[in-house]
C-alpha positions in Angstrom: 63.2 39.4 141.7 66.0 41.8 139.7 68.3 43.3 141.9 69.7 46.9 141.0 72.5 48.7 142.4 70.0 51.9 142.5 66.2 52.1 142.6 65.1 55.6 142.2 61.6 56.3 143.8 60.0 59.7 142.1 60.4 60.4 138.3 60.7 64.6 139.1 64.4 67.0 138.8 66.4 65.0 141.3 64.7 61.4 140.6 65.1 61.6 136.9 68.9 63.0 137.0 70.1 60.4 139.8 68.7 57.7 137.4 70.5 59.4 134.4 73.7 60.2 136.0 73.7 56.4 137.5 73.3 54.5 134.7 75.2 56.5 132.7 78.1 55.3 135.1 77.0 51.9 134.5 75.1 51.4 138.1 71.8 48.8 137.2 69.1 51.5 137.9 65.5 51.4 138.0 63.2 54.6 138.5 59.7 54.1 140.0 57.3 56.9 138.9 53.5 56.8 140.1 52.4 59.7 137.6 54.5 61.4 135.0 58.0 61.6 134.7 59.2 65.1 135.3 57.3 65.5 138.4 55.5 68.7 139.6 58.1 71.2 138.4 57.8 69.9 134.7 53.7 68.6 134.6 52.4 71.0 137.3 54.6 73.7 138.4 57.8 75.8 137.1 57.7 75.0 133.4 54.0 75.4 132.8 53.9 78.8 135.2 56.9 79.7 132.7 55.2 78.9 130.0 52.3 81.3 131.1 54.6 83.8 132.3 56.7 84.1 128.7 54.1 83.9 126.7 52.5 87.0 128.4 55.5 88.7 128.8 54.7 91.5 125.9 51.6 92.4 128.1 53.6 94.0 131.0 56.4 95.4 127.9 53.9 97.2 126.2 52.3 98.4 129.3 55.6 99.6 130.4 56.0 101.6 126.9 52.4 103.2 126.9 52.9 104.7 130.5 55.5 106.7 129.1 53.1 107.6 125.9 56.0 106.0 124.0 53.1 103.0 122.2 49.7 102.2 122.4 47.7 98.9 121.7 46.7 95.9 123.3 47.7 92.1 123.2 44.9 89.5 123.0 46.0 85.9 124.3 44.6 83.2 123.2 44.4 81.4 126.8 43.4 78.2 124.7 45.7 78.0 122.4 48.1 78.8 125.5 47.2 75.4 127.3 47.5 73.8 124.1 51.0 74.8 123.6 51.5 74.2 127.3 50.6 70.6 127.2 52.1 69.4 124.0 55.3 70.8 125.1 54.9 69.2 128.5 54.2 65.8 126.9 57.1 66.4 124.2 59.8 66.7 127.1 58.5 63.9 129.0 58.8 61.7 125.5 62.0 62.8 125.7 62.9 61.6 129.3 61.7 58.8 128.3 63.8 57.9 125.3 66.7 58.9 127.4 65.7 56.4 130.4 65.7 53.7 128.0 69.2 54.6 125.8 71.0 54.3 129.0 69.3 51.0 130.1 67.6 52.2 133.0 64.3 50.2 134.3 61.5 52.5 133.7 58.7 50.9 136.7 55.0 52.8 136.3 53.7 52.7 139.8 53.4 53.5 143.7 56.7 51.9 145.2 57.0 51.2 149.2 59.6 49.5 150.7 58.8 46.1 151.6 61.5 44.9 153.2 65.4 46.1 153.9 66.4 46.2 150.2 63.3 45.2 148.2 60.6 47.6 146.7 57.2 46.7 145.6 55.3 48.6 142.8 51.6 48.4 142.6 51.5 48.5 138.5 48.8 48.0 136.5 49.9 44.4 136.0 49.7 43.6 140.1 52.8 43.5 142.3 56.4 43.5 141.3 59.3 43.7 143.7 62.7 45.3 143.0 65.4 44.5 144.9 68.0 47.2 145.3 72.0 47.8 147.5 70.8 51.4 147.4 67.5 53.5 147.5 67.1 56.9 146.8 63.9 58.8 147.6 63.0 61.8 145.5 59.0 61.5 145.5 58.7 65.4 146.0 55.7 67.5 147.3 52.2 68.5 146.9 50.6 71.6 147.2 49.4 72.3 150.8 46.2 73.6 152.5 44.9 73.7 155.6 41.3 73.3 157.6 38.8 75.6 156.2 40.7 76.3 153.1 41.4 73.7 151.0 41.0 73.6 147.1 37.3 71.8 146.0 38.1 71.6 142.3 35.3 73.8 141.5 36.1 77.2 141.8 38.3 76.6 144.9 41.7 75.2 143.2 45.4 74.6 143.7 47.9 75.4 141.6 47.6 72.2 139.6 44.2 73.0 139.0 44.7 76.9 137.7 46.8 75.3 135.2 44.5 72.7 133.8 41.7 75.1 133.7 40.0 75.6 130.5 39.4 79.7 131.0 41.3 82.0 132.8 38.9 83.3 135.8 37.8 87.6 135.0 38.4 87.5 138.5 41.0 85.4 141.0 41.1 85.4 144.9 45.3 84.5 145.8 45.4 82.7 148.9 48.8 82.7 149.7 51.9 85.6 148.9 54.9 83.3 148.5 56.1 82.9 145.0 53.9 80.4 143.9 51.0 82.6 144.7 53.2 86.1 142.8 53.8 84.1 139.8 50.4 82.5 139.2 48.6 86.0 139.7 51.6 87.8 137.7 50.3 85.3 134.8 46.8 85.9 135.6 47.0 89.6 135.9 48.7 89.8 132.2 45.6 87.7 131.1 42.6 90.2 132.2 42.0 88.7 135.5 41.4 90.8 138.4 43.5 89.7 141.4 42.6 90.1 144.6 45.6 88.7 147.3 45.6 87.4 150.6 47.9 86.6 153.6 48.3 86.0 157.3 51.6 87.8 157.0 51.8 91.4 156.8 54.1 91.3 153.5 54.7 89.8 150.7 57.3 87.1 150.1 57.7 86.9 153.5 60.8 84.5 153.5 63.1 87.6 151.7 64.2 90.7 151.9 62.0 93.1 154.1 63.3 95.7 150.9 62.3 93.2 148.5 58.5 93.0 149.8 58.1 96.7 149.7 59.2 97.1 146.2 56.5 93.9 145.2 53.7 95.6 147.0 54.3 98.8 145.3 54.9 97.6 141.7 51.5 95.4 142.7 49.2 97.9 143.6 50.4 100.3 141.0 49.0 97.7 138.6 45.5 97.7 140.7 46.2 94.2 142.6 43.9 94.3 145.9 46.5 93.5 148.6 45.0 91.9 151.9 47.8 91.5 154.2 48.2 90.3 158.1 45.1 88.8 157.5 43.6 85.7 158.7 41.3 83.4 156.7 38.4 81.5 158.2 37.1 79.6 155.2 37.2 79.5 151.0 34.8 77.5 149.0 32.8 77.6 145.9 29.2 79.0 146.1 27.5 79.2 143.2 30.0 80.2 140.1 31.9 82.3 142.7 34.4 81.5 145.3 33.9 82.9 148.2 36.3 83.9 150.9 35.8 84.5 154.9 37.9 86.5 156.8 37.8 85.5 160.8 36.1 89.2 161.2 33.3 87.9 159.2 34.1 90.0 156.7 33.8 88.2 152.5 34.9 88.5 149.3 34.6 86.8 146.2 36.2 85.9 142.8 35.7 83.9 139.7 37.9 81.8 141.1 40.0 81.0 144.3 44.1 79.7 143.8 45.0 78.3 147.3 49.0 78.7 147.3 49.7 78.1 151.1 53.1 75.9 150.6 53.9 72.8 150.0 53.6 69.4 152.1 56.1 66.0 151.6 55.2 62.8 149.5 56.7 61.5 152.1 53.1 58.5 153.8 53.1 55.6 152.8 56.1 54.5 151.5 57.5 52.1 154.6 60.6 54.2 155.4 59.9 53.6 159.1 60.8 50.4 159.1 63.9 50.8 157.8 64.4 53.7 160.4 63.9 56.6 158.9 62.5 59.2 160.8 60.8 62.6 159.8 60.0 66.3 161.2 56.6 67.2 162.2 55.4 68.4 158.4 56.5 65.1 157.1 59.6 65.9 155.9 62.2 63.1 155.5 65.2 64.1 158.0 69.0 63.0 156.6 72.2 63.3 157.9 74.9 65.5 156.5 75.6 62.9 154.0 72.3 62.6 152.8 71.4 59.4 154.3 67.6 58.7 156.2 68.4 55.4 156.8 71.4 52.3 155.9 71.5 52.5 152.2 68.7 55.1 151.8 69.1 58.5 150.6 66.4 61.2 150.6 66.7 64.3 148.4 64.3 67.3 147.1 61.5 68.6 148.3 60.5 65.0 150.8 63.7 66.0 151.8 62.2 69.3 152.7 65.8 71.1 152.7 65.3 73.5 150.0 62.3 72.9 148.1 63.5 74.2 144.4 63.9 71.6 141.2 67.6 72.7 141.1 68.5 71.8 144.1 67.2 68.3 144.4 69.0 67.2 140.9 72.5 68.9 142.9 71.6 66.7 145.8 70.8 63.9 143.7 74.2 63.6 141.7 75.7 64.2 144.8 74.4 60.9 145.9 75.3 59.2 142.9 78.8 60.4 143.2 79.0 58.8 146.7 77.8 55.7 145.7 80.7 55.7 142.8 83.0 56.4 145.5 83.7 59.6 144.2 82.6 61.7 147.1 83.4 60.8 151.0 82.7 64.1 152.7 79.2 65.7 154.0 76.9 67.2 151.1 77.6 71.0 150.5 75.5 72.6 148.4 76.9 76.0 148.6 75.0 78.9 147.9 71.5 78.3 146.3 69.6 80.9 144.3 66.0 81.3 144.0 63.6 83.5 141.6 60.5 84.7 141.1 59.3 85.0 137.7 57.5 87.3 136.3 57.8 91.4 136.6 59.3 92.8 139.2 60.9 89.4 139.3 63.6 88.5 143.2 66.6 87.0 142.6 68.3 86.0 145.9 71.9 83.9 146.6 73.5 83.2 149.9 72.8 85.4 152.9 70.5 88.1 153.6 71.6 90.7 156.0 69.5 89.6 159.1 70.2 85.7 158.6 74.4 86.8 159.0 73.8 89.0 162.0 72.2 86.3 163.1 74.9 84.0 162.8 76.9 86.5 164.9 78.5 88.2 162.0 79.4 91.9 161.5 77.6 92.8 158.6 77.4 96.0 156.1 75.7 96.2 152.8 75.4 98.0 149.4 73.3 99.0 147.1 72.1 100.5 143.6 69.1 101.4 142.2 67.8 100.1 138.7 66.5 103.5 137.5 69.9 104.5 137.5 70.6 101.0 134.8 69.9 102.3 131.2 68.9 99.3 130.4 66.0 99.2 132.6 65.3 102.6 131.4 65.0 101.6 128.0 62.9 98.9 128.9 60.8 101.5 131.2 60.8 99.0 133.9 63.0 100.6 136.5 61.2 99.9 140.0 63.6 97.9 142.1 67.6 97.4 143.3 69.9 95.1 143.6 71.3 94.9 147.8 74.7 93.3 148.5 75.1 91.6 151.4 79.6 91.8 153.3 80.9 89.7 156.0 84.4 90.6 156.6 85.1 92.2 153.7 83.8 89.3 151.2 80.3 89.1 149.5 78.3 87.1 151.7 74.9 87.4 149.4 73.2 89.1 147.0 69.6 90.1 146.6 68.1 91.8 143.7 64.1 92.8 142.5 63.3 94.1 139.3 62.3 93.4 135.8 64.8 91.2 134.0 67.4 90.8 137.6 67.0 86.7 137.0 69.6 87.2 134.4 72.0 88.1 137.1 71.9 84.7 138.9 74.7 82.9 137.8 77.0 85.6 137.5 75.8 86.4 141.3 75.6 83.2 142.8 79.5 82.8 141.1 80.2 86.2 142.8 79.6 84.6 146.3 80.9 81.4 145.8 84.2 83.1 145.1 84.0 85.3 147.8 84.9 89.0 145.9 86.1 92.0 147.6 85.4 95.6 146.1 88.9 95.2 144.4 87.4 92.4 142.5 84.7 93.9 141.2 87.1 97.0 140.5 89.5 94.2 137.9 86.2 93.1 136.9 85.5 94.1 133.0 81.7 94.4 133.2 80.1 94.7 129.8 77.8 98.2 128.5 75.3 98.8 128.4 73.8 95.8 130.9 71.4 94.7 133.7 75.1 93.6 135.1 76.3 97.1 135.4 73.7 97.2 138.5 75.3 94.6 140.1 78.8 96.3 139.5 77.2 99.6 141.1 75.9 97.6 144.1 79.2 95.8 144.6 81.0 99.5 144.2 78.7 101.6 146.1 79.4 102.7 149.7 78.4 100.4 152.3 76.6 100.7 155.2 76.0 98.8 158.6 73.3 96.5 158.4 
């Protein structure tokens, strides 16, 4: 049995860069991967959606342009030539990993790894059995999608989000179950592709998990592009009857599609892999719990989405060089990750870094906020997209977070997320030389504008 200083369970963002970043440092490393390196958010997740969302892009430009009698037209996709390009850049990047894996040295192991005992992993390949001994395991097997009694994907019309991407025709018609941002940016895709979409949830907005401001603005950029919103419902059943899916409310009430995308969350890969006997322990969803360092058990670290603190491809590869870094005695402190932004794709896309006004009053603090509207931006007017505002969120005087929703306001998260790491003041943003014409200058106007109590 070879005995590594790091074996890497889960090939995905956090997986694949702990295994880079550790033998690159000259650790012995060896990554387990079941399936495909690059996980979900390269084989079945971000980059395809991305991929989808891009190449449709011109749909919601033009669109834009001809409401204003400014162009006329239409823009054909060809959905198959879409996949194509999908998959063959999908399986290009994973080459790529690949190559990478093996220029640095590091142990490339195709199979399901469990712990076997303290310090040795064994991988069912497609050889039989092989153990890896290791001083240091790292868990990064990620998540699944989610579903839940009565509404679970079938693979026929009923599907997950894995399945809507591998299908071979985009549905005339598709039922969302689900308005998180899995659900938005799947039906965003679909939309721009002819499909009718008709979306449902138990909560009574969309994106429930930001800005009460931000859901407002998605709902009315939504139904202003004909979506059929069901909100505050709840769902008895989904399943395939015929060529249609078919969707029960609890009221008895149906409605069907050509299709069905269940997009209720995520659940941990977190069964199966003996981390109890090495005394990890886990939440009631599944998730892996850690301690501030990282750690779910001696000499086992747990990051990404099994981790279940923030469930986004960036964070798990911070996490995961964090944990490298430790084991190089480099860092000896708890794991900080500072603030995190998250997006939605698509148009109106949500950008959102550090604190939103309720979670700070929450935490006790006196808050105020500021904001600016994008039809005042001229570059949202030339694009005629100008729907949406970008909200700053003050704790004593300092940026405390930022939220924005609009076409194009991804562009503003790293300048953003720097923003609140630094902690401006107005007098910051005042030296601040913000270029013309910009997206930006909406985030100078929000930082500048008067603020109010939250």
């Amino acid at each position: 049995m070879t005995t590594y200083d790091l074996v890497v369970l889960g090939g995905g963002p956090g997986g694949y860069d702990a295994a880079v970043e550790a033998a690159a440092a000259g650790l012995k490393t060896a990554l387990v991967e079941a399936n495909e390196l690059g996980g979900t958010c390269l084989n079945r997740g971000c980059i395809p959606t991305k991929l989808w969302l891009g190449a449709t892009e011109a749909v919601d430009g033009l669109a834009a342009q001809a409401r204003l009698r400014l162009a006329s037209g239409e823009i054909r996709m060809d959905f198959a030539a879409l996949q194509s390009r999908k998959d063959k850049y999908v399986a290009a990047t994973r080459k790529a990993m690949a190559q990478r894996l093996a220029g640095l040295g590091v142990d490339l192991v195709a199979g399901l790894g469990r712990v076997a005992a303290p310090g040795s992993v064994e991988v069912q390949t497609a050889d039989g059995p092989t153990a890896l001994g290791y001083r240091h395991l790292l868990v990064a097997t990620g998540s699944r999608p989610g579903s839940f009694p009565g509404v679970a994907p079938d693979g026929k019309r009923v599907l997950d989000s894995t399945g809507l991407l591998a299908c071979a025709e985009m549905p005339k018609s598709l039922l969302v179950v689900g308005g998180g941002f899995i659900g938005l940016e799947m039906a965003q895709a679909a939309h721009r592709m002819g499909a009718k979409i008709i979306l449902v949830d138990a909560l009574p907005r969309l994106a429930g998990a930001e800005d009460p401001e931000v859901s407002k603005t998605l709902e009315s950029v939504f139904k202003r592009q004909g979506w059929d919103l069901r909100l505050g419902v709840k769902v008895a059943s989904v399943a395939t009857r015929g060529e249609r899916a078919v969707l029960e409310f609890e009221g008895g009430e149906e409605i069907s599609a050509g299709a069905a995308l269940v997009a209720v969350g995520r659940r941990p890969n977190s069964a199966g892999l003996g981390l109890e006997a090495l005394g990890a322990t886990f939440n009631g969803a599944g998730y892996i719990q850690t301690d501030a360092r990282l750690l779910a058990a001696p000499d086992v670290s747990a990051v990404g989405d099994v981790g279940g603190r923030m469930l986004l491809a960036h964070a798990a590869s911070h996490q995961a060089r964090y944990v490298v870094r430790r084991l190089l005695g480099e860092e000896h402190g708890p794991y900080e990750s500072g603030p995190v932004p998250s997006i939605l794709y698509g148009s109106p896309e949500v950008f959102r870094a550090g604190l939103m006004a309720g979670e700070a009053k929450a935490l006790g603090q006196t808050v105020f906020v500021s904001r600016a509207q994008l039809i005042a931006n001229p570059m949202a007017q030339a694009h005629a997209a100008t729907a949406g505002f970008v909200k700053c969120v003050w704790s004593e005087g300092k940026v405390a977070g930022i939220t924005a929703v609009g076409a194009g306001v991804s562009r503003l998260a790293c300048f953003a997320t720097l923003i609140i790491r630094q902690g401006w003041t107005r007098e910051d943003a005042e030296n601040f030389l913000f270029p013309h014409p910009t997206l930006d200058e909406s985030l100078k106007a929000a930082l500048m504008a008067d603020k109010e109590a939250a």
